[in-house]
C-alpha positions in Angstrom: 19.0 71.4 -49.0 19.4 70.8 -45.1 17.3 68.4 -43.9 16.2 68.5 -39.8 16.0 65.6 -38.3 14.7 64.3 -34.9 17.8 64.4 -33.1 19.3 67.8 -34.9 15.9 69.6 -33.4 16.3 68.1 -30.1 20.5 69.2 -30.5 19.5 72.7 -31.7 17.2 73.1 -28.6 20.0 72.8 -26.2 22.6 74.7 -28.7 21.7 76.5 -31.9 24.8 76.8 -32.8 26.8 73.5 -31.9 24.3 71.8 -34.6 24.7 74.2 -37.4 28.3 73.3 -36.8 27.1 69.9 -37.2 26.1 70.7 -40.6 27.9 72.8 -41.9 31.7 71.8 -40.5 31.5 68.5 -39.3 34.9 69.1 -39.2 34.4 70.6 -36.2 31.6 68.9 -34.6 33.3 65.6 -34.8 37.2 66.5 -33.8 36.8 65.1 -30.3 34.9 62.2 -31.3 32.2 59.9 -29.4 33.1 59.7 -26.1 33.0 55.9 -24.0 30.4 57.0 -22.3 28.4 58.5 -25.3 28.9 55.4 -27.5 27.7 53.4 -24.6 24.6 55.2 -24.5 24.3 54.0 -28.2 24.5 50.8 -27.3 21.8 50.7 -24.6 19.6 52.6 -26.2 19.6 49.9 -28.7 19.5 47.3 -26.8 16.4 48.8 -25.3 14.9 49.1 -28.2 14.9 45.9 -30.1 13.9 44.3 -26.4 10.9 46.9 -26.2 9.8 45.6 -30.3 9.3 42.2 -29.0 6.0 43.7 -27.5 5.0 43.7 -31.3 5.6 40.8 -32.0 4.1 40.9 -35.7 5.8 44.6 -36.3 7.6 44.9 -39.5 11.0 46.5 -39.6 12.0 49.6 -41.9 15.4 49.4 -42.9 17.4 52.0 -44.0 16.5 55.8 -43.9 17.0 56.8 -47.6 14.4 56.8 -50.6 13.7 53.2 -50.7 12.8 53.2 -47.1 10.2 56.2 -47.6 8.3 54.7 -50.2 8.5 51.2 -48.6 7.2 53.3 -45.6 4.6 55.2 -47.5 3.1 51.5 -48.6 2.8 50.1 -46.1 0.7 52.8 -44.4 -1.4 52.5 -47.3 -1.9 48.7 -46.8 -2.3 48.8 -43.4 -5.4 51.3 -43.8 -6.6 48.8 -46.4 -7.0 51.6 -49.0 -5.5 52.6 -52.2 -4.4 48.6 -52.8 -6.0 45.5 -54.2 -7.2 43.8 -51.0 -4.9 40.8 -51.8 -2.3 42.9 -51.7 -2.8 44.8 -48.9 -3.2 41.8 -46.8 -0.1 40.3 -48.3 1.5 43.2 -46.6 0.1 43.5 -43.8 -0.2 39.6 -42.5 2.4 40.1 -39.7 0.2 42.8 -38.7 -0.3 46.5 -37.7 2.8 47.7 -36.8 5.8 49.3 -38.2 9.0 49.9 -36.9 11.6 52.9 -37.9 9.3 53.9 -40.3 10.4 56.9 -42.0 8.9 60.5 -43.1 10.3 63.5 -45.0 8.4 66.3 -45.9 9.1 70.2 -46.2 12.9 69.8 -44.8 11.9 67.8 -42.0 12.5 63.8 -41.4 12.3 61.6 -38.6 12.4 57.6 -38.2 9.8 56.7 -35.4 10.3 53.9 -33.0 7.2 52.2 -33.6 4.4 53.3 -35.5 0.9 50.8 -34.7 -2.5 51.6 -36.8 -5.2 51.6 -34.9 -8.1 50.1 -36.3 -10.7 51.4 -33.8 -9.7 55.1 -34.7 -8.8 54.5 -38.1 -5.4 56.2 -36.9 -1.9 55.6 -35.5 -0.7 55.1 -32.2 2.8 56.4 -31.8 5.4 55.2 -29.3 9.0 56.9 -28.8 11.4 54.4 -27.0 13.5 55.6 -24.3 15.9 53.5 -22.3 14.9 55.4 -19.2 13.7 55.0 -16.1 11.4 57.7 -16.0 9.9 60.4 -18.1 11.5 63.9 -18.8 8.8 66.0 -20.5 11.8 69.1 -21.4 13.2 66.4 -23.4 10.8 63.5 -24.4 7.8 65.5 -25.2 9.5 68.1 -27.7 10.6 64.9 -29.0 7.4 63.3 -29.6 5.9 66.4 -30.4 8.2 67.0 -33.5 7.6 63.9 -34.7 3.9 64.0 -34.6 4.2 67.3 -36.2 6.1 65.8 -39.2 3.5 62.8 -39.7 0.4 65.5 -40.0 2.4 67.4 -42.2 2.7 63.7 -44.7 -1.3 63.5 -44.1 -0.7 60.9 -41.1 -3.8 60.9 -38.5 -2.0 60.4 -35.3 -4.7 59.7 -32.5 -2.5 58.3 -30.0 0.7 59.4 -28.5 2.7 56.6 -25.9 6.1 57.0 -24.6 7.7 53.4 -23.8 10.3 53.4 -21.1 11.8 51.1 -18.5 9.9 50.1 -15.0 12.6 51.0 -12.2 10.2 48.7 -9.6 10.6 45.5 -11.8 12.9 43.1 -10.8 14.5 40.1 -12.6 13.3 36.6 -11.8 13.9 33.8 -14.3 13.6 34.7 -17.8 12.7 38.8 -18.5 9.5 39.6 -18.6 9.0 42.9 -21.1 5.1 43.3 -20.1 6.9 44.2 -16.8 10.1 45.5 -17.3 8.9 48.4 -19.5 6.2 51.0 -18.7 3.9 52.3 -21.9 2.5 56.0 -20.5 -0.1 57.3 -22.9 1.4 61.2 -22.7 -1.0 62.1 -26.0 -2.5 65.2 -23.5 1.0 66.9 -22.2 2.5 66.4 -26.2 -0.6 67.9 -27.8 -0.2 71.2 -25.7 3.3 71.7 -27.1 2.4 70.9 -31.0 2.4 74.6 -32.0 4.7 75.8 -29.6 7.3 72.9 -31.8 5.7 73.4 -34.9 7.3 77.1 -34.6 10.4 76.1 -33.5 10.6 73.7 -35.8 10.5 76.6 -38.6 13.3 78.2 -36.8 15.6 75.9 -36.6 15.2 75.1 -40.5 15.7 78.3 -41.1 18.7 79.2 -38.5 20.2 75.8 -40.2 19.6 76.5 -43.7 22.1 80.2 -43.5 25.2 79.4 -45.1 27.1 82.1 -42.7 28.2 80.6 -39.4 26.2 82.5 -36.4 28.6 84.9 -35.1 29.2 85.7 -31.2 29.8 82.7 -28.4 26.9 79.9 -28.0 24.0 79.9 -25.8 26.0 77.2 -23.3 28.3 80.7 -22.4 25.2 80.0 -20.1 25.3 76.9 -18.5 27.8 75.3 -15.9 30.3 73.6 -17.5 28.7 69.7 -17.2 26.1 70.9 -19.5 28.5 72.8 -22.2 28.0 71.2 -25.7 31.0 69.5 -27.4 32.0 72.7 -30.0 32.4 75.0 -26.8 35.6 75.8 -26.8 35.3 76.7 -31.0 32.4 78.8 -30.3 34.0 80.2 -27.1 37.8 81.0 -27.6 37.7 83.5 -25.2 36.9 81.6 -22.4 39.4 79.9 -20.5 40.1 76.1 -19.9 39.2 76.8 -16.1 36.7 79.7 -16.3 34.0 81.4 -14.0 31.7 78.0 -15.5 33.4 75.4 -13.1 32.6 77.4 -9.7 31.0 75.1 -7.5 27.1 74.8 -8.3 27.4 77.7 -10.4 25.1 76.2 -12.4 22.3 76.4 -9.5 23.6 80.4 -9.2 22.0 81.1 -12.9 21.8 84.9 -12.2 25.3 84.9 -10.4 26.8 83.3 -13.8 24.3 85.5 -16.2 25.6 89.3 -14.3 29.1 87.6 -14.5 29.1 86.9 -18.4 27.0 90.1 -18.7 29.7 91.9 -17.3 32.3 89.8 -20.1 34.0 88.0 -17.0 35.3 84.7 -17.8 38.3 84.6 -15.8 38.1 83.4 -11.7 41.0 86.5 -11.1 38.3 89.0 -12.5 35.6 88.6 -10.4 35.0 91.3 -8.5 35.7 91.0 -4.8 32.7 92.6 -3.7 30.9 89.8 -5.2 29.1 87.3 -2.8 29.4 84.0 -2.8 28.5 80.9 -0.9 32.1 79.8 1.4 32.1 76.8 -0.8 32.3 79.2 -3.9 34.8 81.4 -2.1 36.7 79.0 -0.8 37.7 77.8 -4.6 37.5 81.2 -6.0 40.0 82.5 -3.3 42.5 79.3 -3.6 42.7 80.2 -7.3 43.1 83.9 -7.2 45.6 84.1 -3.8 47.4 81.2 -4.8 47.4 79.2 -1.6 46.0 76.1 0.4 43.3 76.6 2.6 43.4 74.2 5.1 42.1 73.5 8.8 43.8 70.9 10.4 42.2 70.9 13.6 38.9 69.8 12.1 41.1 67.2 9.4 42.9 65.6 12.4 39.5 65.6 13.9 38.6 63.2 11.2 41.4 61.2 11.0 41.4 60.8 14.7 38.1 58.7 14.7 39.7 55.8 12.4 40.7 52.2 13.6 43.3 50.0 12.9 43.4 47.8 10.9 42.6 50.1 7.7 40.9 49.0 5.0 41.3 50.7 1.5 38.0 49.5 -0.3 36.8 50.3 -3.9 33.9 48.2 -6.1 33.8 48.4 -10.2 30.9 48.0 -11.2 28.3 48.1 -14.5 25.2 50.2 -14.6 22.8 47.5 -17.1 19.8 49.1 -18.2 18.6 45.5 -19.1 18.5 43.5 -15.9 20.9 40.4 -16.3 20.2 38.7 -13.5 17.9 37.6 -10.9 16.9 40.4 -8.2 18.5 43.6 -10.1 16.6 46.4 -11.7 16.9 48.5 -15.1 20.3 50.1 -14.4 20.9 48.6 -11.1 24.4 48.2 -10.6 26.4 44.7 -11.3 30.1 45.0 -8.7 32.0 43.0 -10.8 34.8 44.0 -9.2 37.2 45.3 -5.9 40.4 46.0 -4.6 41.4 46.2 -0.9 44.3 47.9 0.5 45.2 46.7 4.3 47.1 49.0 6.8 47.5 46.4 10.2 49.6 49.8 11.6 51.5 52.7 10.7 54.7 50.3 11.1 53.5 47.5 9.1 53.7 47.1 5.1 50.2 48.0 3.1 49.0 44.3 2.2 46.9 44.1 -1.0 43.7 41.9 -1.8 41.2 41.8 -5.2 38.6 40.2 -7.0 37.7 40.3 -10.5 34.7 38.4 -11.9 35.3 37.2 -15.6 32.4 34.9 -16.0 29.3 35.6 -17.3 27.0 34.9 -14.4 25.9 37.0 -11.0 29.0 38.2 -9.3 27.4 39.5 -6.0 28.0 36.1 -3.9 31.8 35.1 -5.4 32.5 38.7 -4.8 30.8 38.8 -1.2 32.5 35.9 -0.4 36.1 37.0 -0.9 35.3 40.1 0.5 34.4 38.5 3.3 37.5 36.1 3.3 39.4 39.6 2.9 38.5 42.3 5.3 38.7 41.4 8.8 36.1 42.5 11.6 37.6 44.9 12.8 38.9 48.1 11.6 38.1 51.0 9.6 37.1 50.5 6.3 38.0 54.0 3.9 36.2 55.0 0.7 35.9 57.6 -1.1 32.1 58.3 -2.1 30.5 56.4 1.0 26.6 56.3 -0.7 28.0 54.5 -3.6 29.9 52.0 -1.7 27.5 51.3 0.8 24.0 51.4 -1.6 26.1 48.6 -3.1 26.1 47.0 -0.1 22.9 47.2 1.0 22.0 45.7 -2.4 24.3 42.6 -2.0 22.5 41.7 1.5 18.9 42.0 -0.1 19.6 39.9 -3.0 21.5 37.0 -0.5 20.0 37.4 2.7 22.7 35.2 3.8 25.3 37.9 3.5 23.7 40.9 4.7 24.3 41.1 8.9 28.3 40.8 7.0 27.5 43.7 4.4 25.9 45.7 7.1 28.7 45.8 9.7 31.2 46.3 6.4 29.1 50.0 6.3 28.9 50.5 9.8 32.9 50.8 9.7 32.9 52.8 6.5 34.8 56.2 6.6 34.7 58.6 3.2 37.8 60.4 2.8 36.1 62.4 0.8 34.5 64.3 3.5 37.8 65.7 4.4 37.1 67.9 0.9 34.1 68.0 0.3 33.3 70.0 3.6 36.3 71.7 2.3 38.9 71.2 5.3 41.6 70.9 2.6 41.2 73.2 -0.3 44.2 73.6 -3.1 43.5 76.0 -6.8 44.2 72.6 -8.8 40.8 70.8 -7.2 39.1 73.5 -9.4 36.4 73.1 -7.4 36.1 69.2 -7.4 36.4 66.8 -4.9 36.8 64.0 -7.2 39.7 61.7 -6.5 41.4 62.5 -10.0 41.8 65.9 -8.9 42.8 65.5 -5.5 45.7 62.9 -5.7 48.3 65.1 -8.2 47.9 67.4 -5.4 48.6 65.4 -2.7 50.2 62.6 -4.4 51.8 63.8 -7.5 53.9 60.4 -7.8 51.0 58.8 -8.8 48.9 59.5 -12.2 45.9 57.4 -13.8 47.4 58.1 -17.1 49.8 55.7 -17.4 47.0 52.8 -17.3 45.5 51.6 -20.2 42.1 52.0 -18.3 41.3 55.6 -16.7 38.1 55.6 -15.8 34.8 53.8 -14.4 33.2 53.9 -17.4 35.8 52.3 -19.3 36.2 49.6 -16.7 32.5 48.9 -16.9 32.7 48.5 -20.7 35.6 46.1 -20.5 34.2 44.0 -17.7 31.4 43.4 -20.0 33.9 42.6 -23.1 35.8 39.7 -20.9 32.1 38.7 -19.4 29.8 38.8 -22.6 32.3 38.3 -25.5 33.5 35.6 -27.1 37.1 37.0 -27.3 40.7 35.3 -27.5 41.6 33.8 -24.3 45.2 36.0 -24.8 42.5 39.5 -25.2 40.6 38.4 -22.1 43.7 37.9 -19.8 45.0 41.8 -21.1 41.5 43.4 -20.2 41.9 41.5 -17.1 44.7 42.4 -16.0 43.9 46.4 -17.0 41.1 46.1 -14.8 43.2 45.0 -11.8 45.5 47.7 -12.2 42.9 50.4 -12.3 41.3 48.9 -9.5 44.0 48.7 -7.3 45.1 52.5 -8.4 41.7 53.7 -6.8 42.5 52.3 -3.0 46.1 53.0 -3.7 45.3 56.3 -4.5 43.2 56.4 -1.1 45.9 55.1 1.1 48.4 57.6 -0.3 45.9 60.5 0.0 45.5 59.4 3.7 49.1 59.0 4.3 49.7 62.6 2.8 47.3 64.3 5.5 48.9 62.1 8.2 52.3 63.7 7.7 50.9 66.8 7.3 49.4 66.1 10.9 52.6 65.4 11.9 54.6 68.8 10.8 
């Protein structure tokens, strides 16, 4: 018998058929795997979670989310409404209080494993709160959520009176030890939920029914109608048709819904079938025609423009950094960033050999002020300093002077010298078919630099970094381990400004011809 569970609804609301996949061939489902960034979501979320059950401090935990954990469940309820039980015993039960967490309920094909589950002795029913490690609330998601599960506990016979969603406080800020009554926000959303209970309840039918057919849905999945960031991981399975680069990575297609819906209506998938007739915003074209002419569109009157406005010395700057939802030090935020890390490339002139500078923090403590003050050792003050993604760079900045005043007249001249390189694509003065549409630097430089590649590293990505900057800062690992992440980190580092000195070098030469 297929059983639904919390997250299977939530999956089969985004794609029907990517989670009867996940039932049926998990073969399928799980070939790629859990991505960094999807197992570090894991992790927060749990991290969030056990933090958030410290605000019960006399909860009990459920264990487990088999038959042993239902009854166990089912017993308690009973004890903590003081009926059905010798009072001795109830109490016996219930002397660390009113509250249960991961308590689990099955019933008619459907099961789900609240967060926290509190009785509430005034109503004579149960509060329930879902725990997201969140900044804010997003009622598509969180309140189908909620809504299932409070469907599922009045289908066991549980009288839910109170419905609470328990996320994280974006305005608190860490000073001295964390404080949880601050750092999380508990919104009583019982009101929005209750509106969606029988629009759910339906849906819930449906997708035990769609999940219980034994024949695998036929025809592509519903993301055939989404931009590609928002494609589910069977895709390419359900999709075979559609190409690796398709009609789906345009350019803020997926803000273009009916553009992409007349498109797939009209079975185009391919970028060389799209009707030339067919408008499109110049961004759009501009990628569309790269691709389908074969050639580089470029204006080099507006990119020597550009270039033309930067000041020797030139600085080659990128940060690492580590998004903690869980504020680890004074004056940061839930998910505030932590730079850990930098690497600086420095041009004096066009005759003089690219100098290079770094800093990586490996202990366990704030890096903003060892890192500002190398920085500061570093960069001269003078000179244009290059990035590529300016806002990033310079919110970190900004961030670094409010939490040490004593730094911030340096950290604000560093971003009145920054330049993004990026610009010089992203307002598309240089566009080439193998950007497919992105300016992002790992796209740009095996154009323009096709001697260098990110896939010889051992770490190729930001997300990567940040998890291994927390391995070497957190862990208790072998000092030999330590020294190897280290030294990955560096090199990634240093390919980033690398990258952006030979990207700038590349559109000097071509200034030149």
């Amino acid at each position: 018998m297929i059983i639904v569970s919390k997250s299977d609804y939530i999956l089969y609301r985004e794609c029907k058929k990517n989670v009867w996949l996940k039932k049926h061939r998990p073969d399928i489902y799980n070939k790629s795997g859990l991505s960094e960034f999807e197992k570090s979501i894991i992790e927060t979320g749990n991290e969030v979670e056990l933090l958030a059950r410290k605000l019960f401090p006399a909860g009990i935990l459920i264990e487990g989310r088999g038959g042993e954990a239902q009854e166990l469940t089912q017993q308690y309820l009973v004890a903590m409404a003081g009926t059905g039980l010798p009072r001795a015993k109830a109490l016996a039960m219930t002397e660390k209080g009113l509250v249960l967490f991961q308590p689990v309920f099955v019933r008619n094909g459907f099961m789900a494993a609240v967060d926290i589950l509190e009785y509430d002795e005034k109503t004579g029913g149960y509060n329930i709160y879902e725990v997201k490690a969140t900044n804010e609330i997003k009622e598509k998601k969180h309140f189908y959520d909620l809504a299932f599960q409070v469907n599922l506990l009045r289908k066991c016979g549980v009288k839910v009176t109170g419905i609470k969603l328990l996320h994280l406080n974006p305005d608190y800020v860490r000073k001295g030890e964390l404080d949880l009554k601050n750092m999380f926000t508990i919104e009583d959303v019982t009101e929005g939920v209750e509106k969606l209970a029988d629009e759910v309840n339906a849906e819930m039918d449906a997708a035990l029914e769609y999940l219980s057919r034994e024949t695998e849905p036929a025809g592509h999945c519903c993301c055939i109608n989404k931009s590609r960031n928002n494609h589910c991981q069977t895709f390419s399975y359900s999709n075979p048709d559609v190409p690796e680069y398709s009609i789906h990575d345009i350019a803020r297609i997926g803000s273009s819904k009916k553009k992409l819906q007349q498109l797939i209506d009209a079975n185009i998938f391919k970028l060389e079938e799209i009707p030339e007739e067919m408008e499109f915003s110049e961004i759009q074209k501009n990628q569309i025609d790269a691709h389908i002419q074969d050639r580089i569109i470029m204006v080099k009157e507006l990119i020597a423009k550009e270039l033309e406005g930067l000041v020797f010395p030139l600085y080659f700057l990128d940060y690492e950094t580590c998004p903690a939802a869980v504020p680890r030090f004074d004056g940061y935020s839930p998910y505030q960033q932590i730079p850990f890390q930098y690497s600086l490339h420095k041009l004096m002139s066009l005759d003089e050999k690219l100098e290079h500078f770094d800093y990586l923090h490996i202990k366990s403590d704030d890096p903003s002020r060892a890192l500002a003050e190398k920085l500061q050792k570093d960069i001269g003050d003078k000179g244009t300093i290059i990035v590529w993604n300016k806002k990033f760079e310079c919110k970190r900045n900004e961030e670094i002077g409010e939490r040490l005043p004593e730094f911030k007249i340096f950290m604000d001249s560093v971003n009145h010298r920054i330049y993004d390189l990026m610009d010089v694509f992203s307002k598309q003065y240089y566009v080439h078919k193998h950007f497919k549409g992105s300016t992002s630097i790992k796209y740009v430089l095996p154009v323009l630099a096709p001697e260098l590649t990110y896939k010889n590293l051992n770490i190729q990505e930001g997300g990567t970094a940040s998890q291994s900057w927390d391995k070497i800062a957190l862990s208790a690992i072998p000092k030999e381990e330590k020294d190897k992440i280290a030294k990955d980190l560096l090199d990634y580092c240093e390919r980033d400004t690398f990258a952006m000195y030979a990207i700038w070098r590349e559109l000097y030469k071509i200034l030149e011809k």
